[in-house]
C-alpha positions in Angstrom: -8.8 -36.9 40.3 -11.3 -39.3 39.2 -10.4 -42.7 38.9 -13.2 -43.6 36.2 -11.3 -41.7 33.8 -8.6 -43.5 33.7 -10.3 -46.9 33.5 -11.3 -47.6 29.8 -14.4 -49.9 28.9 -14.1 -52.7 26.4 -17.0 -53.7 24.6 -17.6 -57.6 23.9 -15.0 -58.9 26.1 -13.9 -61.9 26.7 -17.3 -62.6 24.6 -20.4 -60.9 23.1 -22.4 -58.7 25.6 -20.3 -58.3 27.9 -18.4 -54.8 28.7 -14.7 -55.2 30.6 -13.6 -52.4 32.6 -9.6 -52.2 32.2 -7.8 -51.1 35.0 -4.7 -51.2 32.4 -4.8 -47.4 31.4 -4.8 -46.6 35.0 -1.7 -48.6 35.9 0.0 -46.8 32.7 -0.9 -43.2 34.7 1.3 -43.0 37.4 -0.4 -40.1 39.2 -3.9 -42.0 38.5 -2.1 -45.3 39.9 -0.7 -43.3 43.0 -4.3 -41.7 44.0 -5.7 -45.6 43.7 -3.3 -46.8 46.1 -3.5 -43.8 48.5 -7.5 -44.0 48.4 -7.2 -48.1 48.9 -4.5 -47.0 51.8 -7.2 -45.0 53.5 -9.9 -47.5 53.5 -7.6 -50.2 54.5 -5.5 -49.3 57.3 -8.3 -49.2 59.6 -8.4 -52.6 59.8 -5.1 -52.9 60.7 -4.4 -56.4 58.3 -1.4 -58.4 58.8 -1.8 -59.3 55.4 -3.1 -58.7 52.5 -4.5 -61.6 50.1 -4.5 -61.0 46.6 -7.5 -62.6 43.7 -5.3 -64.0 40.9 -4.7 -61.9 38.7 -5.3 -58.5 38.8 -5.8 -58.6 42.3 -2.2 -59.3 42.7 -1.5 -55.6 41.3 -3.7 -53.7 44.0 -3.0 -56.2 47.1 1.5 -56.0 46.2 1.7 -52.3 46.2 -0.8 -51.7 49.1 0.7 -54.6 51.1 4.6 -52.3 50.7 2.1 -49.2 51.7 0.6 -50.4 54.4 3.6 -52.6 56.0 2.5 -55.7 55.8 2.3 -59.2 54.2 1.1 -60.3 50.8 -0.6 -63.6 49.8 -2.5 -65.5 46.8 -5.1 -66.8 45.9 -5.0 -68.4 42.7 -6.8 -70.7 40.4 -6.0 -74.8 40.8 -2.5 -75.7 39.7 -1.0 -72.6 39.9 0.4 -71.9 43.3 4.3 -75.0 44.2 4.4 -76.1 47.4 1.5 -77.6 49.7 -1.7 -76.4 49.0 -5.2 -75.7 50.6 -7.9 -75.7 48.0 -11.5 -74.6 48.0 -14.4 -75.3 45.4 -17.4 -73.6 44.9 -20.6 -72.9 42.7 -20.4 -70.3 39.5 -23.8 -70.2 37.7 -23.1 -72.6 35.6 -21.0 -75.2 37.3 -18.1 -74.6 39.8 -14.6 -73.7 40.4 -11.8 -74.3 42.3 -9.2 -71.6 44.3 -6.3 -72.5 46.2 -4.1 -70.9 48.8 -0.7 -72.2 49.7 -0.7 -73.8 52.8 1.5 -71.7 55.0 0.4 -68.3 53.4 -1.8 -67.5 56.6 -1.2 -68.1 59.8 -4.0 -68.9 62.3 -5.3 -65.6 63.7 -4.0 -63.0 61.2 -5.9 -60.3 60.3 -6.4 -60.4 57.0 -7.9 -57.9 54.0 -9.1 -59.7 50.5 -8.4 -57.7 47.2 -8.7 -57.9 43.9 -9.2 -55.4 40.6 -13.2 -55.7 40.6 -16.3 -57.1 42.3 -18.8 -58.4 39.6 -21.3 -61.1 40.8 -19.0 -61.9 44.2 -18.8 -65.4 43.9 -14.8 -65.5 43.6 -14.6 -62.9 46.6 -17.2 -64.8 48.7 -15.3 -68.2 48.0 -11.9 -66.1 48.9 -13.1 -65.3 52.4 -14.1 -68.6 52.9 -11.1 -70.4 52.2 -8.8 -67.5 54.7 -11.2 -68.9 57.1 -10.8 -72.2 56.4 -6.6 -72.1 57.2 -7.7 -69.7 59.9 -7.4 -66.2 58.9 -9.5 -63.7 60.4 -11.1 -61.6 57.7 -11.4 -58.3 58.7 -12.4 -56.6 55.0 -12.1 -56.9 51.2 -12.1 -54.2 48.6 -11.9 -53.9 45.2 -11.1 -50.7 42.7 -14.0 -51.4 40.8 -17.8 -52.6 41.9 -20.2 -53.5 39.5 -23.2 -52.6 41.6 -26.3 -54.0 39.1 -25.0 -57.4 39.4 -24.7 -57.2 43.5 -22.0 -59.0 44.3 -21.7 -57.5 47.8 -24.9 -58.9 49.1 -23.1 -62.6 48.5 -19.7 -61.1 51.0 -20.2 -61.6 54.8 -17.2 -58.8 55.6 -16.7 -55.4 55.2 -16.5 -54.2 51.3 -15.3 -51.2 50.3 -15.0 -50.2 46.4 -13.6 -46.9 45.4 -15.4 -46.8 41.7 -19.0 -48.3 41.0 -20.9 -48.7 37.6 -25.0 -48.8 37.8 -25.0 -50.3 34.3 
């Protein structure tokens, strides 16, 4: 089965120039759905994570299933103000200006082996800034992947851990 065609392109969104690949057809194809999660299963297991850390918020749909796959944990990362509880937050530089992620601050605990997820890889900066902060409450970061990678924009040269994508677009 290929995966690309069950992921539908959306021209001009969230603004002009700009062409959104939708994981949302795939989720509505269970056999589609089932061959992502056995292909991320694959990939994964090898690193043996103790838990899986989720990119809010489609990253939350690939880390919850293939966290119940694989037998382990599931955590977030989400954007600042989202997460109750005591929180660990991170800031870092976008393009134009910067952003902030936090964790909650028992999600990881020192040591675990963890694997960082979300729906896509663009530019890398959210991914990069991910793997820094599971470091910073002293997570070990064995890997990240992503369904999709947009390889022109080559957001794996800014990730200093393993990254595996299962689809990539040159354009």
């Amino acid at each position: 089965m290929n995966l690309k065609d069950h992921i539908r392109a959306i021209p001009d969104f969230p603004k002009p120039g700009i062409l959104f690949y939708d994981i949302s057809t795939m989720l509505a194809h269970p056999a589609a759905w089932r061959q992502c999660i056995s292909l991320l299963t694959e990939k994964i297991e090898i690193h043996k994570p103790d838990l899986l850390v989720g990119i809010e918020s489609r990253g939350f749909l690939v880390s919850a299933p293939l966290a119940l796959e694989l037998g382990c944990g599931f955590a977030m990362v989400r954007k600042r103000g989202k997460l109750p509880g005591e929180i660990i937050s991170y800031e870092y530089d976008l393009e134009y200006g910067s952003d902030t992620i936090e964790i909650q601050a028992d999600a990881i605990e020192p040591g675990q082996r963890i694997v960082i997820l979300d729906d896509l890889l663009a530019t890398g900066g959210t991914m990069a800034a991910s793997i820094d902060l599971a470091r910073q409450v002293g997570g070990d970061v064995r890997a990240c992947a992503c369904i999709i990678e947009l390889n022109f924009l080559e957001g794996r040269k800014k990730l200093d851990a393993p990254f595996v994508s299962l689809v990539a677009y040159d354009d």
